[in-house]
C-alpha positions as CSV (number, residue, x, y, z in Angstrom):
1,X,97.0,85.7,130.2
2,X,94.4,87.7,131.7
3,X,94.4,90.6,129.2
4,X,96.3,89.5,126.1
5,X,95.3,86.6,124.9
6,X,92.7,87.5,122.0
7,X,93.6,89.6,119.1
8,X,92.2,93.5,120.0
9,X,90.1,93.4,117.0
10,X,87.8,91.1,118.0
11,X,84.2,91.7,120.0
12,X,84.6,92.6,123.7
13,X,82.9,89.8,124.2
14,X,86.0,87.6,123.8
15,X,87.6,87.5,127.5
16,X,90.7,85.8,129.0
17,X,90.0,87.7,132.3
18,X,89.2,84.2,134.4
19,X,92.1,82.7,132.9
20,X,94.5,83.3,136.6
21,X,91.3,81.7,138.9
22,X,91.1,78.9,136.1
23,X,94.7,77.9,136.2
24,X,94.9,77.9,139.7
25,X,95.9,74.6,140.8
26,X,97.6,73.6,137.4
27,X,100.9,75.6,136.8
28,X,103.2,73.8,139.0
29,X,102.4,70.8,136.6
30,X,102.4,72.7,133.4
31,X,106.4,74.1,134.1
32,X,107.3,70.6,134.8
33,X,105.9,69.7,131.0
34,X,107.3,72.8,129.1
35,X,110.0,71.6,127.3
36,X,107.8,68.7,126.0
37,X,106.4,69.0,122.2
38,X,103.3,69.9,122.2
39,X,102.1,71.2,119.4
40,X,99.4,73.2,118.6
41,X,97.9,75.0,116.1
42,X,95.8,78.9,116.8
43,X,92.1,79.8,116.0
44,X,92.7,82.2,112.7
45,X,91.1,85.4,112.4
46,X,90.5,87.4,108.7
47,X,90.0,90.9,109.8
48,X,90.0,94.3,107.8
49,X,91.9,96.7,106.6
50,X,91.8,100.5,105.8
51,X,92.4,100.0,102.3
52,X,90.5,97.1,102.1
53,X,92.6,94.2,102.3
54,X,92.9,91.7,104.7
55,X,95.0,91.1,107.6
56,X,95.3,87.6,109.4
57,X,95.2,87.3,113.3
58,X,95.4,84.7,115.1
59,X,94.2,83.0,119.0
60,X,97.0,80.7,120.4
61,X,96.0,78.0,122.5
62,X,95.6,78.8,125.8
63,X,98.3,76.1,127.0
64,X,100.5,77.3,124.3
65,X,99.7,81.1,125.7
66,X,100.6,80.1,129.0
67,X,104.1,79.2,128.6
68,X,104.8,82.0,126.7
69,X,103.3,84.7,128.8
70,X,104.9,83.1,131.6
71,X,108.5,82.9,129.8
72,X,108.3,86.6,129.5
73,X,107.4,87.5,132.4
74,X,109.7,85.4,134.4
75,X,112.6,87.4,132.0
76,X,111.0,90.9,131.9
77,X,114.2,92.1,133.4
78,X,115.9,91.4,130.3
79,X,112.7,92.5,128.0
80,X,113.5,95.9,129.5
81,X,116.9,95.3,128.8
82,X,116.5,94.8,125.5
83,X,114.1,97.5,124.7
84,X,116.1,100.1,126.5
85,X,119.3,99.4,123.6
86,X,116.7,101.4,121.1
87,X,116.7,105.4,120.7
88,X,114.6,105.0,117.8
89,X,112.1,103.5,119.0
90,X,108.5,105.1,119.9
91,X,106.5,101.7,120.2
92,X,108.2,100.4,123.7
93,X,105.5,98.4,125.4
94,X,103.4,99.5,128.4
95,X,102.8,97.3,130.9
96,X,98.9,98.0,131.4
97,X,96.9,98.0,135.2
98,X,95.0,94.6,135.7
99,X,91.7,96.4,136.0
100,X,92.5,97.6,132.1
101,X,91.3,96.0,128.9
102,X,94.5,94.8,127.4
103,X,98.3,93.9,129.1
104,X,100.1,95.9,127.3
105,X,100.1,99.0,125.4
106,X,101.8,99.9,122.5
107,X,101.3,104.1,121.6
108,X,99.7,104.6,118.7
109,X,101.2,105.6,115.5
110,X,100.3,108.9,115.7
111,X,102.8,109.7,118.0
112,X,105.1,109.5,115.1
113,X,105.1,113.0,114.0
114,X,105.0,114.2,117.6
115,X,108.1,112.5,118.0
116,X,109.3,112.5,114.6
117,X,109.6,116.7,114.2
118,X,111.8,116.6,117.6
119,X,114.1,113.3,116.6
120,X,114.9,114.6,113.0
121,X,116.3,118.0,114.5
122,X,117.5,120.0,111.5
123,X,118.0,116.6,108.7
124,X,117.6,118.0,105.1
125,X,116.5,114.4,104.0
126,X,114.7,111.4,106.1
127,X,115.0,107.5,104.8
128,X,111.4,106.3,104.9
129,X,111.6,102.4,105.5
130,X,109.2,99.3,106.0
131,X,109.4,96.2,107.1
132,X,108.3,94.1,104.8
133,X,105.4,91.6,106.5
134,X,106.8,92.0,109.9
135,X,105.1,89.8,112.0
136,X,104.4,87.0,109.5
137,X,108.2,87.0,108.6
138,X,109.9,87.5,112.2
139,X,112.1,83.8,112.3
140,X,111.1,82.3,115.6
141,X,115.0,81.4,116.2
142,X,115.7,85.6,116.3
143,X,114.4,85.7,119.4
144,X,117.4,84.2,120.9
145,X,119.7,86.4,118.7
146,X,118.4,89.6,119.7
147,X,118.9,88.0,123.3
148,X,122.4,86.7,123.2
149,X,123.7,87.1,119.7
150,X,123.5,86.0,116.8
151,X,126.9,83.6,116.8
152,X,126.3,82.3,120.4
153,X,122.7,81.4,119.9
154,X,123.7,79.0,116.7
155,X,126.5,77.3,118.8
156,X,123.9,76.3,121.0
157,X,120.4,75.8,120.5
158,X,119.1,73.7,122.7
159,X,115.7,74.5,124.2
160,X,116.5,74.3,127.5
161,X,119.9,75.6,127.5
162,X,121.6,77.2,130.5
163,X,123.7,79.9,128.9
164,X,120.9,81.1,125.9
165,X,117.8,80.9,128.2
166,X,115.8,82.4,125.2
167,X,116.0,79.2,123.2
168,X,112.9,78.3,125.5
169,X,110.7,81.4,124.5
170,X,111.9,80.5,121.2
171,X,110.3,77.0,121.6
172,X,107.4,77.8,123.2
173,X,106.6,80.2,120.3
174,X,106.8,77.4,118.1
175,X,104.9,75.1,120.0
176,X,102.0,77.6,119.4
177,X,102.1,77.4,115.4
178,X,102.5,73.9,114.9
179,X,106.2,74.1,115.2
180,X,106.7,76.7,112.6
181,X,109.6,79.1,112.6
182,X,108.9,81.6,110.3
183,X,106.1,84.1,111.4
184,X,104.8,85.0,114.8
185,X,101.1,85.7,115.7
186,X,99.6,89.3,115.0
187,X,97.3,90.1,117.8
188,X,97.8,89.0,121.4
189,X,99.9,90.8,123.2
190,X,102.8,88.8,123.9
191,X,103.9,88.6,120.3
192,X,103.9,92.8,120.6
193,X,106.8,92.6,123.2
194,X,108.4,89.8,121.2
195,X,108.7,91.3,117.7
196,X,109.4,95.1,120.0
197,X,112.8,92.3,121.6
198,X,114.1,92.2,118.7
199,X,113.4,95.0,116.5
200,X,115.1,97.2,119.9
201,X,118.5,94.6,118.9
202,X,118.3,95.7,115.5
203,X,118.4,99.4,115.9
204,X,121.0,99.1,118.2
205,X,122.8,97.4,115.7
206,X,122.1,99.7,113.2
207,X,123.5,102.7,115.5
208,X,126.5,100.9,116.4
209,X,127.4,100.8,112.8
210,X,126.1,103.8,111.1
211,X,125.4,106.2,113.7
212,X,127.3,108.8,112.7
213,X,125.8,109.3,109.6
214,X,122.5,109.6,111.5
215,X,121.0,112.6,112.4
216,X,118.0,111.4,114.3
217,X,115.6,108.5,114.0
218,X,111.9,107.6,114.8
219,X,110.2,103.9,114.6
220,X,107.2,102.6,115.4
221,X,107.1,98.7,115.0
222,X,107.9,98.1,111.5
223,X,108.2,102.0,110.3
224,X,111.5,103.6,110.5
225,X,111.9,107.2,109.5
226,X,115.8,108.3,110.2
227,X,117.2,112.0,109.3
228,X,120.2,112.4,107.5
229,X,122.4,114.8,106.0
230,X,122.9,114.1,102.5
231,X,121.1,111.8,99.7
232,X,124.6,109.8,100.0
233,X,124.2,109.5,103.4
234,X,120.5,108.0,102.9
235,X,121.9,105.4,100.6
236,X,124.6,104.3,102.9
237,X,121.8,104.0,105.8
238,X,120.0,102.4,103.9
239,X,122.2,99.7,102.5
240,X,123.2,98.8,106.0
241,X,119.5,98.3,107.0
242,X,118.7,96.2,104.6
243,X,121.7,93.7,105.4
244,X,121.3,94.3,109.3
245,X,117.6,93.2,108.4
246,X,118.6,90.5,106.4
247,X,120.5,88.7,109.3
248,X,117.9,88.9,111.3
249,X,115.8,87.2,107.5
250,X,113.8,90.2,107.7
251,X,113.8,92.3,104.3
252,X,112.4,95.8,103.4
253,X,109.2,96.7,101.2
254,X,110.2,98.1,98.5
255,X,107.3,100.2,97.8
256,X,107.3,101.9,100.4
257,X,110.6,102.8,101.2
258,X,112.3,105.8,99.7
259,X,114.5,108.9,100.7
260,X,112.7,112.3,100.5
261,X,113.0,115.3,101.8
262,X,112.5,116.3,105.4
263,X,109.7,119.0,104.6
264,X,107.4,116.1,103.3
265,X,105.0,115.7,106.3
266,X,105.1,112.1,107.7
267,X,101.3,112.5,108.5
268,X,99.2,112.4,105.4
269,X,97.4,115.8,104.8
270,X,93.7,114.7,104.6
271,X,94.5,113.3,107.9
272,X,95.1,116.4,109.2
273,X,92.3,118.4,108.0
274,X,89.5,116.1,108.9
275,X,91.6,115.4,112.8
276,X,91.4,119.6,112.8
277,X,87.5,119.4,111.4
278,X,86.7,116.7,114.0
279,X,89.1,117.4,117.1
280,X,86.0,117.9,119.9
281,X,85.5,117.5,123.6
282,X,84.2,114.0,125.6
283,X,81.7,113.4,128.3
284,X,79.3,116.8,127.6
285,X,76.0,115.3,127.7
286,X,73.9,114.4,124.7
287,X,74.0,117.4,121.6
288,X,71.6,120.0,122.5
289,X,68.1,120.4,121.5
290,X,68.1,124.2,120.3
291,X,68.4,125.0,116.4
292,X,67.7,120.8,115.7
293,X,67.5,122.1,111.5
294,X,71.1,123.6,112.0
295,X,72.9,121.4,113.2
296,X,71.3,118.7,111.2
297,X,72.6,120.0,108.5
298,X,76.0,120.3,110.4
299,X,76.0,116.5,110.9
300,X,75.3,115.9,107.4
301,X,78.1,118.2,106.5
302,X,80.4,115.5,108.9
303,X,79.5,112.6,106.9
304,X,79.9,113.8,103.5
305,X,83.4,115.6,104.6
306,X,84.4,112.1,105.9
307,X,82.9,109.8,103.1
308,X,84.1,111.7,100.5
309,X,87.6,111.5,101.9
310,X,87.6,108.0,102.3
311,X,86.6,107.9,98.3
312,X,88.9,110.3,97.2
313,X,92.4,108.5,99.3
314,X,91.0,104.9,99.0
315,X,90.7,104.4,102.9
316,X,87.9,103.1,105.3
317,X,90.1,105.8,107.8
318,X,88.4,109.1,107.6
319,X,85.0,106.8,108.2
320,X,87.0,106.0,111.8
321,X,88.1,109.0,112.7
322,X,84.2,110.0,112.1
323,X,83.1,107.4,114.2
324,X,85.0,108.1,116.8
325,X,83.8,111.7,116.4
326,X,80.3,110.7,117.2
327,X,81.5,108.9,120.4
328,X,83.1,112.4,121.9
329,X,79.7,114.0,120.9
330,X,77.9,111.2,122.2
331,X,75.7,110.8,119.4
332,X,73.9,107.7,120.4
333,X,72.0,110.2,123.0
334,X,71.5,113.1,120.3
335,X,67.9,113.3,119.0
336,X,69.4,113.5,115.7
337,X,70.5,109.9,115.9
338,X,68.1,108.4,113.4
339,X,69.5,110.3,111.2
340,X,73.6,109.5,112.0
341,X,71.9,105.8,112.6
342,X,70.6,105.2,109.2
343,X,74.2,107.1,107.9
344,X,75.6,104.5,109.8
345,X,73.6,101.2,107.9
346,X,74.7,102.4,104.7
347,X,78.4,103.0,105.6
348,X,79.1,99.9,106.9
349,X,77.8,98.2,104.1
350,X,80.9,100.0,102.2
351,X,83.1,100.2,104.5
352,X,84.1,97.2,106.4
353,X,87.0,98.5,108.1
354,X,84.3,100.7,109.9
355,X,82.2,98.2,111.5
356,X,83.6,97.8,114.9
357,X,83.4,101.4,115.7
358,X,79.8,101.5,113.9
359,X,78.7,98.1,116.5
360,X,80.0,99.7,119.4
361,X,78.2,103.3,118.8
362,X,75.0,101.1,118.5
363,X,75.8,98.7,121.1
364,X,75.9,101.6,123.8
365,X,72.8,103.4,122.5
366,X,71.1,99.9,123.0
367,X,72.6,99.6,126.6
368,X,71.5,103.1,127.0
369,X,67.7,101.4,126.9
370,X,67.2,104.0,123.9
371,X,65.0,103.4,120.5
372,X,66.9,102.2,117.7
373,X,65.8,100.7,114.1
374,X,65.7,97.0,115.5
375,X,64.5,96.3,112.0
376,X,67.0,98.1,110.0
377,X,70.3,96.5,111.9
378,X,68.7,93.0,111.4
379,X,68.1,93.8,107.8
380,X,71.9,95.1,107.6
381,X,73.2,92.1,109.6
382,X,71.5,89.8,107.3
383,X,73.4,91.4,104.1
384,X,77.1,91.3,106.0
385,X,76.9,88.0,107.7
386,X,76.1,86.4,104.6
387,X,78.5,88.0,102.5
388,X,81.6,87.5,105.2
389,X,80.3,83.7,105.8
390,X,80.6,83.4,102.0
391,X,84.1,85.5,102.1
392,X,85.4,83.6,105.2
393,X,85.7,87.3,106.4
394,X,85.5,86.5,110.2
395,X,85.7,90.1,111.5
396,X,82.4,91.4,109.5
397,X,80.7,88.0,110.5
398,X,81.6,88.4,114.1
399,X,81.0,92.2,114.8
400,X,77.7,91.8,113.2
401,X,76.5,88.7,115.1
402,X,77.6,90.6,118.3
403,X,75.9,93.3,117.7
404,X,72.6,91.0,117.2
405,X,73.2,89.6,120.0
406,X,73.8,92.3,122.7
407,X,71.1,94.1,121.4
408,X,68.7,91.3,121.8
409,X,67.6,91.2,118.0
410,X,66.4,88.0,117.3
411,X,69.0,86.0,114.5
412,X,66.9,84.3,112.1
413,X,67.1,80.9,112.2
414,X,68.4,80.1,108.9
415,X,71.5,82.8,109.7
416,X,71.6,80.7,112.8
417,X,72.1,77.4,110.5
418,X,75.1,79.4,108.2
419,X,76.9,80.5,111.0
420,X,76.9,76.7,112.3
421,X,78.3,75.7,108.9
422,X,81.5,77.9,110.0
423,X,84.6,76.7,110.5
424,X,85.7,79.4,112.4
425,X,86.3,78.7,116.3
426,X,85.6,82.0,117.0
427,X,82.6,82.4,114.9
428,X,81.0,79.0,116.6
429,X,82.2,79.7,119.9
430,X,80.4,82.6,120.1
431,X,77.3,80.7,118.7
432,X,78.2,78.3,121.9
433,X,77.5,81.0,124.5
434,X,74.9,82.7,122.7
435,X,73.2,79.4,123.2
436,X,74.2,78.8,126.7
437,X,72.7,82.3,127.7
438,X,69.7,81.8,126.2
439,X,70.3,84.9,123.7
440,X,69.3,82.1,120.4
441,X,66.1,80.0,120.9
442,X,67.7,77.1,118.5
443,X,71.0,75.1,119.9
444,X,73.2,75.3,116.6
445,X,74.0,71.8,114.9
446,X,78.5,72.4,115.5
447,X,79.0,68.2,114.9
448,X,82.1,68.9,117.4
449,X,81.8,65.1,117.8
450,X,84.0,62.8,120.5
451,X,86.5,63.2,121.8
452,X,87.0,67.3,121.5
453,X,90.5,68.4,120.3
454,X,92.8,70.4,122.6
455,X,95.2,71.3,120.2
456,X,93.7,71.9,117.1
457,X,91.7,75.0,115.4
458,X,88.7,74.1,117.1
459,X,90.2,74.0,120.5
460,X,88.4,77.5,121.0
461,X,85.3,76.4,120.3
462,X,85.8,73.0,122.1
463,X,86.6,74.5,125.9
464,X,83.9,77.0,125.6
465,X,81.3,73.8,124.8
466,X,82.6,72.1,127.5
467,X,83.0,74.5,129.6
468,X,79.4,75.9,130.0
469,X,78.0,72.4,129.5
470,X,76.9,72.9,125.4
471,X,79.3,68.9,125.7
472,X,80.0,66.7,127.2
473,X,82.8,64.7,125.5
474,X,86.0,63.8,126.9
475,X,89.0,66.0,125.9
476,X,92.1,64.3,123.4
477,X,95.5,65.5,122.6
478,X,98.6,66.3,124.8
479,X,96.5,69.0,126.6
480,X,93.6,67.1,127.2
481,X,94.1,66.7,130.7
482,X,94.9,70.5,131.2
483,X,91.9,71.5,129.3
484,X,89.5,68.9,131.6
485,X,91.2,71.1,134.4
486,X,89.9,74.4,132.8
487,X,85.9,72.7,131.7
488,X,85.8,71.8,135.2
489,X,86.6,75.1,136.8
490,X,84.3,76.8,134.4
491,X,86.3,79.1,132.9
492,X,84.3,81.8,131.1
493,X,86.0,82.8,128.0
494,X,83.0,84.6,126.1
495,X,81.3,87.2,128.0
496,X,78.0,88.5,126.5
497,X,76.9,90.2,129.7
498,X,79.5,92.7,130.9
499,X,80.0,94.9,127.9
500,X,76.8,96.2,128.1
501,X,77.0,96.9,131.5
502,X,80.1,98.8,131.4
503,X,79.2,101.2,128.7
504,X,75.7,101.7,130.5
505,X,77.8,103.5,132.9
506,X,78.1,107.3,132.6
507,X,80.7,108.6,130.8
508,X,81.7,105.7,129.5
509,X,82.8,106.0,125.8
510,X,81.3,103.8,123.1
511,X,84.5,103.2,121.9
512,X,87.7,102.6,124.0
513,X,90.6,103.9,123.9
514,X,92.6,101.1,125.6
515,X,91.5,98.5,123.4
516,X,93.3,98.8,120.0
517,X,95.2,97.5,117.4
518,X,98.4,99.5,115.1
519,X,96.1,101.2,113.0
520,X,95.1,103.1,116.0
521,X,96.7,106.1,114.5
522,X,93.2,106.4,112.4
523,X,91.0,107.5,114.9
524,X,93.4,108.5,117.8
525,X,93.1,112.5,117.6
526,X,94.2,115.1,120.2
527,X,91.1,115.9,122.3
528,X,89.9,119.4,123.3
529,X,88.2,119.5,126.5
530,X,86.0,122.8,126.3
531,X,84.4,122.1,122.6
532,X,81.6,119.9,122.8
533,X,80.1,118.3,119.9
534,X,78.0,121.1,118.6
535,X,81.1,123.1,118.4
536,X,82.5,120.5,116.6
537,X,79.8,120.4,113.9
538,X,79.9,124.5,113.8
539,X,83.2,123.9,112.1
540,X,81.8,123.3,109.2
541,X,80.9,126.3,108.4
542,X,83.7,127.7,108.3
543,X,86.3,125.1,106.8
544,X,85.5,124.1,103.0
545,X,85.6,120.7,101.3
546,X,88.7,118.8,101.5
């Protein structure tokens, strides 16, 4: 609750962390409801992707949250259980430190070929498999299969059932999403160790039946890659995946599943090259000030290596991996940051998938106290706000009006008066505290009228307003009286004050590395503690174009 309730991918401004001290004094009353229907529906998020399509999150409502995370955790035992049936997998949840940034992490996908080389031993041929929409197509009643079976759990589904105690978890889920059954949540991390519970069943059930024709196996999440001995072999694994996958009403994408051999790298090549390019040291002060025209030029090598790839393979990814280069080298204190800052500007307005690294680089150089083209990031705000609003493309729209924010630039009042025209909890929640902490001179115009909702979209947006006294309206629905519990105590669910702080500290990276989504593979490279950044640029010297 404290950690995982928002999606990763939103701004750090988005906190759950008073959710335990808010509670207090409520969950001995909210057990004795949690078999009752209560329905809810969760605050949807339209984030990026590399490629530059879309990907739906979602925030569940916090009541909704609550019975879930405490489901789980009451039954970790058998969460262990479960995920301890799988050989395959290299995804196995993490349960994170409360002083962390999320409650659980999952490792990265670039821990696939690490593990990948030693799994597949000597296989002449590997079955490359996807799950076709994993999270949207996970069956809410599969949760109790995985548990007890798939038999068992039909003879008796009742919710609060003695003998399948995973019914519950099963309900609770669908409480969440207005009662739906097929699809869970992408991006809080409860739905991680759900759709981990029974993807662990399946590959245990895939072993038990086709093991010996296995070699070795990898998967992480929804990506299987299994070693085998023959192309014959392949087909038969592959056969019984797809009807293993089927009971479960899970089903394969096509187009990206196929049998090659095992010398094809699982890592794509480009990848590689620009990791080896970019793979420099953390925490070394800012880039020096000898030879300023060199290494100029060295930076400018950097961008066009990495903007070029990301033309050439159709992915926002080498920008990432870029970005994340400039945080080891801490470029936000280099004095050649005008020029990486107006690089930057003209990135982001290409590459969307970029943008939360590009915020946070600026964001620290901003709590740094250092100059920075106030002007310019207002001007580029201005452009991506408006064309996200217009898009309903939330996570441009919010990583942009963050940035604003944090870095006291003034919004413009008529950008004020679109965002207020969102729909977007997330987007007018933010506009709530921004208000409330005197960061926007003008109190937006939300119409969140009487009573407030507390269990539809806007509940977000409705416990924040009353919450920091934006309203004053009652509360209606069946967690009204929960959510009059939470106004009262204050509970502080947008934080625009801490982020800053923390990365003012030194040696604090712009961009963290426990706060992440799947992709993470894009910018996750293996660190080399004794090259600092102007190593790092030297290599371009020496390496040509990609």
């Amino acid at each position: 609750m404290n950690l995982g309730l928002y999606p990763e991918t939103l701004p750090p401004c988005f906190v759950s962390k008073d959710a335990k001290r808010a509670f207090h004094g409520i969950t001995a009353d909210l057990d004795n409801k949690k078999y009752h229907e209560r329905k809810t529906e969760f605050v949807r998020y339209s984030g990026t992707k590399h490629d530059g399509s879309r990907r739906f999150f979602g925030t569940p409502n916090i009541i909704s949250y609550f019975h879930i995370s405490s489901f789980i955790w009451r039954n970790w035992p058998k969460f262990e259980e479960n995920y301890g049936l799988s050989t395959y997998s290299i995804g196995l949840p993490k349960i994170m430190n409360p002083t962390d940034e999320r409650a659980v992490k999952v490792p990265s996908l670039s821990e696939l070929s690490k593990r990948a080389s030693k799994n597949l031993k000597y296989a002449p041929f590997v079955l490359k498999a996807d799950i076709a929409q994993c999270f949207p197509s996970l069956y809410t009643h599969s949760i109790a299969w995985a548990a007890h079976g798939v038999e068992a759990s039909k003879g008796d589904t009742n919710k609060d059932s003695a003998v399948n105690s995973f019914n519950a978890l099963d309900f609770f889920i669908r409480n969440g999403q207005r009662g739906n059954t097929r699809g869970v949540l992408v991006g809080p991390d409860a739905y991680r160790l759900v759709a981990e519970f029974i993807l662990a069943r399946i590959d245990n059930d895939l072993e038990q039946k086709v093991g010996d024709l296995i070699v070795g196996a990898v998967r992480h999440v929804d990506d299987y890659y299994i070693g085998l001995r023959s192309e014959h072999d392949a087909q038969s694994v592959l056969s019984s995946l797809r009807e293993l996958l089927a009971t479960y009403e899970l089903n394969l994408n096509d187009q990206k599943t196929k049998i090659q051999s095992s010398l094809e790298p699982i890592n794509d090549l480009w990848a590689q090259r620009l990791r080896d390019h970019m793979n420099f040291g953390s925490g070394f002060g800012p880039l020096p000030m000898l030879r300023l025209p060199s290494l100029h030029a060295k930076l400018e090598r950097a961008i066009t290596e990495a903007v070029d790839t990301a033309q050439a393979v159709g992915s926002d990814s080498p920008i990432k991996i870029l970005f994340r280069a400039f945080d080891e080298s801490k470029i936000y204190q280099s004095p050649d940051w005008e020029f990486a800052e107006q690089n930057i500007q003209r990135i982001i307005l290409k590459h969307p998938h970029t943008i939360d690294y590009a915020c946070l680089l600026v964001a620290k150089r901003s709590a740094l106290d250092l100059q920075m083209d106030r002007e310019g990031w207002s001007a580029v705000a201005g452009i991506i706000v408006k064309r996200g609003l217009a898009l309903d493309h939330h996570h441009e729209v919010l990583w942009m009006t963050w940035l604003l924010l944090v870095c006291n630039i003034d919004l413009p009042f008529d950008m004020i008066a679109e965002l207020s025209k969102s729909r977007n909890a997330h987007i007018r929640a933010l506009l709530v505290q921004a208000f409330v902490d005197e960061k926007i001179g003008r109190k937006p115009k939300l119409a969140l009228g009487a009573p407030l909702s507390s269990v539809d979209s806007n509940w977000l947006v409705n416990l924040v307003a009353k919450s920091q006294g934006f309203s004053k309206a009652a509360f209606s629905g069946s967690n009204a009286e929960e959510f009059e519990h939470l106004a009262s105590r204050q509970i502080k669910l947008i934080d625009l004050k801490e982020h800053s702080s923390k990365v003012r500290e030194e040696g604090k990276r712009a961009i963290s590395r426990t706060r992440y989504g799947y992709d993470d593979d894009e910018d996750d490279f293996d660190q080399d503690p004794e090259m600092d950044a102007e190593d790092f640029l030297a290599q371009f010297d020496d390496h040509g174009a990609m």
